[in-house]
C-alpha positions, 0 to 999 in steps of 0.5 A: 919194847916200845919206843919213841922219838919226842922233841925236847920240849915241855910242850911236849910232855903231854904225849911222852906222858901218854906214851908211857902210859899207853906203853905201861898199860900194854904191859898190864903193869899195875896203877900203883907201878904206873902213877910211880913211873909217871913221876919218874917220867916227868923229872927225867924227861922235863930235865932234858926239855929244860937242860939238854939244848939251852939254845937249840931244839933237839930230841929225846928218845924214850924207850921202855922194856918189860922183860922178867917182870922188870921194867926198862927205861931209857932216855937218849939225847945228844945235848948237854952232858948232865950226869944226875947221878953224880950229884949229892943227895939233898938234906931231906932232914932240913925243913923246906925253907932251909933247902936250897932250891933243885935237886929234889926231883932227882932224888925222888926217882934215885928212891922210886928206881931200883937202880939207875945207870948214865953213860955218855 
């Protein structure tokens, strides 16, 4: 298991983005498996940086497992109670002009994951 502490802050993602991939590439994890993760990455970890501590800095623990060929991740935080997961799906049939704006990237990792769990 790796695991690191970052600071919830978008200056901040270019290290989180190496950590996952110098964490995905100890595990020999494929390219195709680690570019998808980088975009799963990006939205979980850019939403805390953006949500989590509206007027405070905090932080954002980030850890990732390989265990039977399955990997793990999870992100801590102690900021602004947010559940992804209760959110409704956006109507991806509308054109993009219909959409409302946000959620989208969400819903991108709901499909890249296989499953998703959020606890408080």
């Amino acid at each position: 298991m790796a695991k690191q502490s970052f600071i919830a802050s978008l200056d901040e993602f270019p290290n989180v983005l190496s950590f996952n991939e110098e964490t995905l590439e100890s595990f020999g994890v494929e390219m195709k498996v680690l570019m998808s993760m980088n975009i799963v990455v990006e939205e979980l970890f850019t939403n805390v940086a953006k949500f989590a501590y509206p007027n405070k800095e905090g932080k954002c623990d980030i850890s990732i497992e390989l265990v039977d060929n399955s990997l793990t991740y999870q992100f801590i935080d102690s900021g602004f109670a947010f559940d992804p997961l209760a959110k409704e799906d956006p109507d991806i049939t509308l054109s993009a002009e219909e959409r409302p704006i946000g959620g989208l990237g969400i819903y991108i990792v709901k499909k890249i994951m296989d499953e998703m769990l959020n606890e408080r």
